[in-house]
Every structure is written in C-alpha cells, then in structure tokens.
C-alpha positions in Angstrom: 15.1 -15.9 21.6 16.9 -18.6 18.9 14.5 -21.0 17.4 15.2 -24.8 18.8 16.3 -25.3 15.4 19.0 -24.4 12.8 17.6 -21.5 10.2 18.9 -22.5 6.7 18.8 -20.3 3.9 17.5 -21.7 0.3 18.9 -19.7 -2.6 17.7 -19.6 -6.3 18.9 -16.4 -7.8 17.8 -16.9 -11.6 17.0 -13.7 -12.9 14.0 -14.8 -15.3 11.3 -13.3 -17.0 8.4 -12.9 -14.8 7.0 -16.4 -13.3 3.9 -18.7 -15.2 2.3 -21.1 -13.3 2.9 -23.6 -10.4 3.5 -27.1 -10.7 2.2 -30.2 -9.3 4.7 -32.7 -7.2 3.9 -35.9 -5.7 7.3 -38.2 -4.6 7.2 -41.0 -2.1 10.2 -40.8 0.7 11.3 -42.1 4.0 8.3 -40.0 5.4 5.7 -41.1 3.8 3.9 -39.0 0.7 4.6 -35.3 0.2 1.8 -33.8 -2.0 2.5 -30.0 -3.1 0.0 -28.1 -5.5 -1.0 -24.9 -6.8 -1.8 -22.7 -3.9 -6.2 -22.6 -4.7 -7.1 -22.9 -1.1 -9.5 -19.8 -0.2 -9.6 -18.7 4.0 -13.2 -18.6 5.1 -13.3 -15.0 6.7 -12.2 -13.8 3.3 -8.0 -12.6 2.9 -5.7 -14.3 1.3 -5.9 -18.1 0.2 -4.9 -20.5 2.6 -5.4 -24.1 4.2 -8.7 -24.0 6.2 -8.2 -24.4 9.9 -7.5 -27.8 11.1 -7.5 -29.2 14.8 -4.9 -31.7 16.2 -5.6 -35.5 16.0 -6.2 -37.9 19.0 -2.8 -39.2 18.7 -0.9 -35.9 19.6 -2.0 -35.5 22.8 0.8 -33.1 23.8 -0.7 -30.7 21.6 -3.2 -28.7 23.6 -6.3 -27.3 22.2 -9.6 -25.9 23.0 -12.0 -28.3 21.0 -12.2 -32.1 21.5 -10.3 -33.4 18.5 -12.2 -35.4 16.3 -10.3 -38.2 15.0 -12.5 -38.7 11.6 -12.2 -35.0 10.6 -10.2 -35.3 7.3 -7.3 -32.9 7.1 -7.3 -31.0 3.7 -4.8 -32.1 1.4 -1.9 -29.3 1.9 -2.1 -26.9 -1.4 1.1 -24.7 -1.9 3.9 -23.6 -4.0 6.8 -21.7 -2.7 6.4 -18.7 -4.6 2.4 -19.1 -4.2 2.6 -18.9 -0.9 5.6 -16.1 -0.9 4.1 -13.9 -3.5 0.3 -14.5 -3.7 0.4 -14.3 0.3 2.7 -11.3 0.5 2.9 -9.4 -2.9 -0.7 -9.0 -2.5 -1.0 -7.1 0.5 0.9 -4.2 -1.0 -2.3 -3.0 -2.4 -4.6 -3.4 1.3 -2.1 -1.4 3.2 -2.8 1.8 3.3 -5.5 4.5 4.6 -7.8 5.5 1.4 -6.0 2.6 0.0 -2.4 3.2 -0.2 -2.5 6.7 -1.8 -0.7 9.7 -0.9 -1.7 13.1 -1.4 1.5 14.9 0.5 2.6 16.9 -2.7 1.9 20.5 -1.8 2.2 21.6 1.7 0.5 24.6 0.6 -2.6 22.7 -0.1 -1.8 20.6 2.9 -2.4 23.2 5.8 -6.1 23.5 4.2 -6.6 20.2 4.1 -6.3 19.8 0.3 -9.4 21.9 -0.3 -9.7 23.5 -3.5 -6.3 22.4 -4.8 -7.9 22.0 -8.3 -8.7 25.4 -8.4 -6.2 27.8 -6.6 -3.4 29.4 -8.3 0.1 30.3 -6.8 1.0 27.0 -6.3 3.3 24.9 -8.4 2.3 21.4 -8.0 -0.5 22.0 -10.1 1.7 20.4 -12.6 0.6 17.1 -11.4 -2.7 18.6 -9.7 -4.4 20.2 -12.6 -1.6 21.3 -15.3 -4.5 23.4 -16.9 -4.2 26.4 -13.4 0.1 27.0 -15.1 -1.5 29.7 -17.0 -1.9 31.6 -14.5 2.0 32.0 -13.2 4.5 34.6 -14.9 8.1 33.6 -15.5 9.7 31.0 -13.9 8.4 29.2 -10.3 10.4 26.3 -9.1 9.5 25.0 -5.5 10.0 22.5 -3.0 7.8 20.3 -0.3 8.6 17.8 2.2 6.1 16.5 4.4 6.9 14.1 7.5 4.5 11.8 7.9 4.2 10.4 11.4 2.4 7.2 11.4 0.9 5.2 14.5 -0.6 1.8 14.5 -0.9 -0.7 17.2 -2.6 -3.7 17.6 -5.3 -4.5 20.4 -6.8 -7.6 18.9 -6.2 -11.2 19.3 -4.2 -14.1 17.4 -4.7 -17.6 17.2 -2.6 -20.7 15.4 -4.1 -23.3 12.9 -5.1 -25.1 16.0 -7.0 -22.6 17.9 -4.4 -21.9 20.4 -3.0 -17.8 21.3 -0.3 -17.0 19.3 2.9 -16.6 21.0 5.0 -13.4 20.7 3.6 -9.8 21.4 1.7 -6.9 20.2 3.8 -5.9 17.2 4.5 -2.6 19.1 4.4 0.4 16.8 4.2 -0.9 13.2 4.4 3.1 11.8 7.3 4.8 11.2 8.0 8.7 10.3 8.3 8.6 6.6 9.4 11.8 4.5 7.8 12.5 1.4 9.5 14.9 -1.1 8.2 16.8 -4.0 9.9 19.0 -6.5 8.4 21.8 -9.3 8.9 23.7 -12.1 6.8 26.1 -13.7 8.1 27.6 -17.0 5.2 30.7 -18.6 6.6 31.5 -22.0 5.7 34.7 -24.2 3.2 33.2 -26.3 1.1 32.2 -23.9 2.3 28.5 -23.1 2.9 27.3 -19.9 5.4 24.3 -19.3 6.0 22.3 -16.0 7.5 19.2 -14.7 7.7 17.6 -11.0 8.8 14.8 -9.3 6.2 13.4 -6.9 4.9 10.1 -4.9 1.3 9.9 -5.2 1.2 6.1 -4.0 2.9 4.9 -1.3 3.3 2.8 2.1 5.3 1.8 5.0 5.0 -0.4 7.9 7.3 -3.1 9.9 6.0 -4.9 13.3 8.3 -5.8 15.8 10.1 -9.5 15.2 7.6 -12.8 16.2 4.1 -10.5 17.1 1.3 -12.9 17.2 0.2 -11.5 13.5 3.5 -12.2 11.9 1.4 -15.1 9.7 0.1 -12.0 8.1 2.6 -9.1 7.8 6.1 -8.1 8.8 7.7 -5.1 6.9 5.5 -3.3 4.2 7.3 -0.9 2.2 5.8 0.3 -1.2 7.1 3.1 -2.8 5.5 4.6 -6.5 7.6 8.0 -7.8 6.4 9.6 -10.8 8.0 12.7 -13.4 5.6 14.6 -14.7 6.3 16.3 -17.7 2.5 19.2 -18.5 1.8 22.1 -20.9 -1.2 24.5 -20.7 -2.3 27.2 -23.0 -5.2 29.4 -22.9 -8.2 28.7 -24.5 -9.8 32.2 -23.8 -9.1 35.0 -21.0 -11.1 33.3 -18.4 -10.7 29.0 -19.4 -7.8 27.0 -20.1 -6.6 23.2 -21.0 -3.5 20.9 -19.9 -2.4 17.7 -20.6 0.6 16.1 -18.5 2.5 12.9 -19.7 3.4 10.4 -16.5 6.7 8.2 -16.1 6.4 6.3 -13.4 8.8 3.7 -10.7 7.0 1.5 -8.3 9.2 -0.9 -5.9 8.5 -2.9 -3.5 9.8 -4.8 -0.4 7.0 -6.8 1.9 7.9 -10.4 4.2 6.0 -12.0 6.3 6.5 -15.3 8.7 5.4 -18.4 7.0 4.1 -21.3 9.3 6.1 -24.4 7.8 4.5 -26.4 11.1 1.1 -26.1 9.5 1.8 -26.8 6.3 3.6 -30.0 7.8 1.1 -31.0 9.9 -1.9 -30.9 7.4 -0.4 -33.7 5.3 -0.7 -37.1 6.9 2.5 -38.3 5.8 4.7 -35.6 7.6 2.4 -35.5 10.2 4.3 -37.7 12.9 7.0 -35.6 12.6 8.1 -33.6 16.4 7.9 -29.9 14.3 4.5 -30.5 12.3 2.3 -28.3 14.3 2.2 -24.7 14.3 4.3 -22.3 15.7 7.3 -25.0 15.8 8.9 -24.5 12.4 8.6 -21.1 11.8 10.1 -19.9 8.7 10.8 -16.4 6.8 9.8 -14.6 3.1 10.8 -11.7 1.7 9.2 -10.6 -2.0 10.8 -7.5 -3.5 9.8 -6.2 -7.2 10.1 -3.3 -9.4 8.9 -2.2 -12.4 8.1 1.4 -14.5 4.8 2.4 -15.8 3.3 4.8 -18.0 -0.1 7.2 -17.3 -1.5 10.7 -18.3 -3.0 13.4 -16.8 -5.5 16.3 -17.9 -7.0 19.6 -16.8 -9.3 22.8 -17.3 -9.7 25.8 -15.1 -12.6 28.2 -15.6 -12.6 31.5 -13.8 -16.2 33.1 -14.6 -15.1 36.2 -12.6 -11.5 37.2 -11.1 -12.9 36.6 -7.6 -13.7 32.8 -8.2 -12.5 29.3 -9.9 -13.1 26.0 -11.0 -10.7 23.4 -12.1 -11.1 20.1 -13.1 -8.7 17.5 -13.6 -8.0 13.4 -14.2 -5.6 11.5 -13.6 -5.5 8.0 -15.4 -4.7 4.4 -14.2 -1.3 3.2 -14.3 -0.3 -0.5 -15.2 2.8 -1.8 -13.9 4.5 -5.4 -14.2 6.1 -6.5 -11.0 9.3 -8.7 -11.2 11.4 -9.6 -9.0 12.7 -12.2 -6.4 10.9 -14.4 -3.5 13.9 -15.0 -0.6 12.9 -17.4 1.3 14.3 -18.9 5.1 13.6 -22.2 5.6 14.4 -23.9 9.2 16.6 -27.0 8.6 14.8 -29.8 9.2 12.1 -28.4 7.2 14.9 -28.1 4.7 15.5 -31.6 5.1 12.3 -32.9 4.3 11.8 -31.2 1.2 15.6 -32.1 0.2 14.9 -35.4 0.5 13.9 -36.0 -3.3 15.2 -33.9 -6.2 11.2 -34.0 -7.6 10.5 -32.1 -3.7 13.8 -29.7 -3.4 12.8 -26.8 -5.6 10.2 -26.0 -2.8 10.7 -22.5 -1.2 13.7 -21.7 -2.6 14.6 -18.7 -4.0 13.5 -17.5 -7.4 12.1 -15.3 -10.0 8.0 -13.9 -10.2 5.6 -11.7 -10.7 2.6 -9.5 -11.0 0.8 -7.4 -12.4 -0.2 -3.8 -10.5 -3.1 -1.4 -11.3 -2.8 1.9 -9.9 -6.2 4.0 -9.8 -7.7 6.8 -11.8 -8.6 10.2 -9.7 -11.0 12.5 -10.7 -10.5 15.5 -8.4 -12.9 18.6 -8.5 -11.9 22.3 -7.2 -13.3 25.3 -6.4 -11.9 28.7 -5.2 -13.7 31.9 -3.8 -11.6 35.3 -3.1 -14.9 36.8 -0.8 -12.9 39.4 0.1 -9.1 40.8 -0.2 -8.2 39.3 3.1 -10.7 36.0 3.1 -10.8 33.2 0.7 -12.7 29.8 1.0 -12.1 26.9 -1.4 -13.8 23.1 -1.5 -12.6 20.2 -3.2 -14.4 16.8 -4.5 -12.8 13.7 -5.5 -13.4 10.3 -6.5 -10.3 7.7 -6.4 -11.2 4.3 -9.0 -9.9 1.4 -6.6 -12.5 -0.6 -8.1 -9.7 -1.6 -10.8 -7.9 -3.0 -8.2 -10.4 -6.3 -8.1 -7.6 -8.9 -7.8 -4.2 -9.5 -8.0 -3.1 -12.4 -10.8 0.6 -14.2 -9.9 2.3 -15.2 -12.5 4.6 -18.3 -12.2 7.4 -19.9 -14.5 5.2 -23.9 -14.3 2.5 -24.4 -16.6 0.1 -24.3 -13.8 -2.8 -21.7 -14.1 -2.5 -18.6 -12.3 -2.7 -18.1 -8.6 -5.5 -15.3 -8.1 -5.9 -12.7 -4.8 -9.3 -10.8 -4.6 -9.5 -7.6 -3.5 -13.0 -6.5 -4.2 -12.1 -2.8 -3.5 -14.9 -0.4 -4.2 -14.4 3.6 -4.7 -13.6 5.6 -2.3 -14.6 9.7 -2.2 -12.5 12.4 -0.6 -14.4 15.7 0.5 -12.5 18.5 2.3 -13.8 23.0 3.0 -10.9 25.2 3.7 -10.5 28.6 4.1 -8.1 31.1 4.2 -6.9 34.1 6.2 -4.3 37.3 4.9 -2.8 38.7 8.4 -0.4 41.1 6.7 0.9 41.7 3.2 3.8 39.2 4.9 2.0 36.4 6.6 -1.4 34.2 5.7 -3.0 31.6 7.6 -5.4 28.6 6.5 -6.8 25.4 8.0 -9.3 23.3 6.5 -11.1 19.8 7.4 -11.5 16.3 5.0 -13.5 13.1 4.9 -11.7 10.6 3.5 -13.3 7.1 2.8 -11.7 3.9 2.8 -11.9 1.4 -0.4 -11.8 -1.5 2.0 -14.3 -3.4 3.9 -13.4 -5.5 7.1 -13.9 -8.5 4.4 -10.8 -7.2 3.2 -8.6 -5.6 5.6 -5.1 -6.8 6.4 -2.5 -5.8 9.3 -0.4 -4.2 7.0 -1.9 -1.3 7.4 -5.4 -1.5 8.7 -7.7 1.4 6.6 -11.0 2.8 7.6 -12.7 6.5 6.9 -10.6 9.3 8.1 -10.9 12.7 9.4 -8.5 14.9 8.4 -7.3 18.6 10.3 -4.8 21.1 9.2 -4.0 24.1 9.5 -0.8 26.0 8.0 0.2 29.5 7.1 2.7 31.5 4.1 5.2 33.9 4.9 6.5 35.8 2.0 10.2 36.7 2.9 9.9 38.6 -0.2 8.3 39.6 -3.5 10.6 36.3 -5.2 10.1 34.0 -2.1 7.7 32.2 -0.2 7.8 29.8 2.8 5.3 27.2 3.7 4.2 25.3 6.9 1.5 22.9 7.6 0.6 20.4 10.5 -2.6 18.0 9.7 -3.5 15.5 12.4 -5.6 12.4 10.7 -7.9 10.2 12.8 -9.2 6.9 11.3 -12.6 5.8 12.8 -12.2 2.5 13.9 -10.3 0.1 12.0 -10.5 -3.7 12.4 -9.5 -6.7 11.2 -10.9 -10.1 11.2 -8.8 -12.4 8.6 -7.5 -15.9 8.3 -4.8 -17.4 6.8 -3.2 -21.0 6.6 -4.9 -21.9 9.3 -4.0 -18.5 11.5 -6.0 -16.0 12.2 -6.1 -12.3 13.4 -9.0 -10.5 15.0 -10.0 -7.2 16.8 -9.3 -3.3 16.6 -6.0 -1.0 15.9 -5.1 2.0 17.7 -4.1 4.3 14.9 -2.9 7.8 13.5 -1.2 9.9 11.5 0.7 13.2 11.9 1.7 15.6 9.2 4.7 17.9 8.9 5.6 20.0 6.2 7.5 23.1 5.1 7.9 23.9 1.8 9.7 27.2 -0.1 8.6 28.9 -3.5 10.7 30.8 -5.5 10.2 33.0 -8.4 12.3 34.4 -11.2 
C-alpha cells in the first residue's frame, strides 16, 4: 500500500574521499528548534546506537500505548546525522550477518561432501592453492578445476516487533529473507621440473546475502544484506625434503557491498519537542528509506606446510592472514516529503539525509586451519580437520565522516569462533568414491550482538558426496551438505524499535565440480 504521503528523493552525489566527522546544527524555524548531533546515543539491549525508547506525552492522546504516559519524563534530545544514522546503522551490520560470522568456506566441493574434514591435509584437490599452497607439491603436470556450490538459504522470523512507543509493529513476517546464492571457484595447479609447484584461484571466502520482504515489522533493522569479498590467489611450494614441504600464497582481494534498511523519521521527529506537534512525529507515520553501497580492494597473505611421516598419512598446516579494507562509497537516502520539508526549511538544516560520500574501515579475519589425513586401507580413508577463525579483530566498526566531528563508533565485541569436522572416505570401484563427513561450527556472536540480517548461532554441519573419474585426465564432483543452526535469537533495539524472539533457519548445499589434468 502507498504511504499517506509523497516519497521525495534527496540527492548528493559528490564523489569524495571517504567521510570525517559529523557536525553539529542548531537553527530556529517556523517549527520551533531542530537540534541535530553526532549520532552517540547507545540502545540499552546492546546493537547499534540509537535514541532510547520514549513513550507518548499526555497531550497526544490519539496515540495509543500500553504504559500510562508520564508527562514529566524528559524526552532525550534527538542525536543523528544523516550518514550516522545511514552508515553507522547499516554499514555495520555487514559484519553480524552471517552464520560463523559471515565466512564462506564453499571453495572445494570435493572437501565439501566430507564436511571440510582434513582439507589441510589431503592431496588431489586443487584449491589447496588457497587451502594450504604447501599440499601443490604433491600434483604432476598441470590441474585446472572448477566448483560451484548452491547455497540454499532459509530464515524466517517467529519473534516479535515493537515501535519507539511500545506498540506491534505493523507489516509482516519478512517471509523468507534467504535466497539461493551460487558460489564459484576456479584453479590452477602448475608442477614444474625442478620441483616448484605454482597455483592461482579465484575464490569467495567471505560473503553474505539476505533481503526481507518490503514493510516486515523488523525493517528498523535490516532490509537487503548483500556482501560480497572475491579474492586471486597467486601460491608457490617447493619441497623441503621427500616427506615436508612449505608455501606461501600472495592475496588480492574485492569486497562490495549493498545493505538498506527503513529509517523511522516519525521517531526522530517526535523525540524533539519542537517538531513534536507535528501530525507525522510518531513512529511508523513517516517512514523513510537508506541504501549504503561501498567497495574497496585489500591486500593479505597466506602460508602452508604438509608433513607426510609415512605414505599412508598427513598433516598440513596453514594461515591465512587478516585483510584490511577501506570502504567508500555512497548513502542514498529516501526521505517522505514533508519530512523533506522540515529539514528544507533552513539552509543550516537541508544537508540532512541527503545523499553523499562515507566510509569505513573493514577487518576481515585470520584462519588458522589444521588437517589431517589417514589412507587405513586402499579402499578406506579418514581425515579430521581443526580451525580457529580470529573475529575478535572485528571489535568495532569506526565511520568516518567529511565534518570535524569525532568518529561515530559500532561495537561488535565478537570473540573466536572454532570449526571441528571427522570425515571419511569410501573407494566403490576404480571409477566411483563416496565420502560424508559431519562439523561443529561455532558462532562469534552472542545474542548481545545478534542482528536480523542474518541471525548466527553454532551449526551442525552433514555432507556427504562422491568422485567419479570419467577417466585417467578427468574427474567429476558432487556434494549435498544440510546445515542446521541451534537456535538463533535476537533481542536488539534501535531508535527506539525493537526486535525480539527466535528464527526458523537453514541452509542447503549444492555442488558439482570437474577436475582436469594435463
């Protein structure tokens, strides 16, 4: 349905460096006092920063609510900036989003259909360029292969949604906020004569996507979600001895990102006592719109050892470092018209929420990943894997702003997280082998921390998958993996708003992949 009121659309399209600061604005006009400030305000159930919630004065008694309104309660003074509110409150969920934070480990669906075990460790697999460049060694001529992996993702929302003045929030579920997502990857494994082994691969080890359906009762909090990080890796290995060799892998790396969100102009309206008399200062009734995209490239490194004490058994080891990135890019914002209007009212007031330049800075983890391999018979293998993923450099998020204001900070507080997976592995013929394999994956979040763009908790993983070898050159891959979080809630306030209970959510993997050698 329309909103009762016209939508106008701000624009601001200045390509500037990346934002500093917000600035402070206080102009009288025809409605009283409009005070606008750095965006400090801090929810009390933790999440992003926000105005605390407020309840409806005596004098607006068409405004139902469920508490007698007290009259003497002050209302806080309102503290925003446009691109505070549109980048601190929407740029900074891109890094709460996803299960095991927002990583991806869909690179090999060969590794995939045993649940990643072991993929540290085992040869005949070419994205060990990225996994552990130190295992290329072990290949002769030339591999190139191929992996895509569908992921099917489910989440829906069962909890509950409330305004800035206790009331349900109008509008519905969200419906399905997952989506079927394919990830690609690409190899290439080069073995020279003298021992040297080259690689390169294309890869998305971080990533994210999720949109709810238009006016849910959360969409204070999140609308679409789409992060995506793609990295070239460039490795070389050599042998240190028969039986133990190094690699070292250079990473170049693209992240963009697209999130909105709905933004509660009503509130924000209503929690200043000059604007308050006006007929759209209350929540819910001058809803507007913000979209933050940004993009930026990055630079990491990666290295790796495999020791094989006997020919039936090996380890490999390998790290992965952080990656820095510098996100900048534009805030679009949608502004109803009388909203508009009141801000327009003053050229000291009309920069608000219009469109413009910012950004921040993005810290994507170290993993430590720990492999091991066992050939206990011709026909019967079983592998294990251990690793450790750092999210505990993501602690905050710092936005940048063009005003000398200081920075507007996000916490995060991420701790982290561990990911344990057994897998074993079958050979049917000399033409087809089966595997399957089970994980634990732990979440970095808490429910402290935990967002609606894509609500994380522990997972279970289970996959299974199989090999046919169409012939000596060539090699076909499938895998299915079902993944089943434990319980994921949320409980987090905003402006004002808040959003509370369980989601209903899970994941399905589909992947085929082909090998071939030359």
């Amino acid at each position: 349905m329309a909103p009762p009121y016209p939508l106008r659309r701000r624009r601001f399209m200045s390509r500037q460096p990346p934002l500093r600061a917000g600035r402070h604005i206080h102009h009288t006009h025809r409605y009283g006092i409009v005070r606008a400030a750095s965006w400090v305000g801090r929810a009390s159930s933790g999440g992003e920063g926000g105005i605390h919630r407020i309840r409806p004065s005596s004098r607006r008694g068409t405004v139902p609510s469920p508490e007698r309104p007290n009259p003497m309660r002050k209302i806080p003074r309102t503290t925003v900036t446009a691109l505070a509110v549109g980048i601190a409150g929407t740029l900074a969920f891109a890094s709460s989003a996803h299960a095991a934070g927002f990583q991806l480990k869909e690179n090999s669906v060969k590794s995939m259909g045993s649940a990643f075990a072991g993929t540290a460790a085992k040869t005949g697999d070419s994205s060990v360029v990225t996994n552990n460049p130190a295992v290329m060694t072990q290949f002769e001529g030339n591999t190139f292969q191929i992996d895509v992996t569908a992921i099917d993702l489910n989440y829906e929302f069962k909890g509950t949604a409330t305004d800035a003045f206790g009331r349900p929030m109008t509008g519905g579920d969200g419906g399905n906020a997952g989506d079927v997502t394919p990830v690609p990857a690409m190899s290439y494994i080069r073995k020279l004569d003298n021992g040297l082994a080259l690689g390169a691969m294309v890869s998305a080890p971080f990533g994210l996507k999720t949109e709810y359906e238009d006016n849910w009762v959360g969409r204070y909090f999140a609308h679409t979600s789409d992060v995506r990080i793609v990295d070239l890796t460039l490795s070389g290995a050599i042998d240190v001895t028969d039986r133990f060799s190094v690699g070292i892998g250079a990473i170049v790396s693209r992240a963009d990102v697209t999130l909105s969100r709905s933004v509660d102009f009503g509130t924000l309206l209503y929690s200043n006592p000059a604007t308050r008399p006006l007929p759209f200062a209350q929540p819910q009734a001058a809803d507007g719109f913000v979209e933050i995209q940004g993009d930026d490239n990055g630079f990491g490194w990666l290295v790796g050892a495999h020791f094989r004490p006997t020919d039936n058994f090996a380890i490999g080891v390998s790290y992965r470092s952080e990656i820095d990135y510098e996100l900048a890019g534009t805030a679009d914002w949608t502004v109803p018209g009388n909203v508009a209007a009141v801000f327009s009212a003053s050229p000291t007031t009309a920069p608000l929420f219009q469109d413009g330049p910012g950004g921040a800075k993005l810290t994507t983890p170290s993993v430590l990943s720990v492999g091991a391999h066992w050939n206990v018979t011709d026909r019967f293998a079983l592998s294990a894997s251990w690793a450790e993923t750092g999210w505990e450099s993501l602690r905050e998020v710092r936005i940048e702003f063009e005003n000398p204001d200081p920075d507007a900070v996000e916490p995060f507080e991420w701790s982290d997280s561990t990911f344990v997976a057994i897998g074993a592995e079958y050979k049917l013929s000399d033409r087809w082998t089966l595997r399957g394999g089970i994980a634990n994956d732990e979440t970095p979040t808490s429910l402290e921390h935990r967002t609606p763009r894509l609500p994380d908790d522990d997972r279970r993983w289970y996959s299974i998958g199989a090999t046919w070898q169409v012939s000596d050159a060539l090699d076909v891959n499938f895998a299915v993996t079902h993944i089943k979080p434990d319980d994921p809630k949320v409980d987090v306030t905003s402006s004002g708003s808040r959003i509370a209970g369980p989601f209903d959510g899970s994941a399905n993997l589909y992947g085929v992949s082909a090998q071939y050698r030359f």
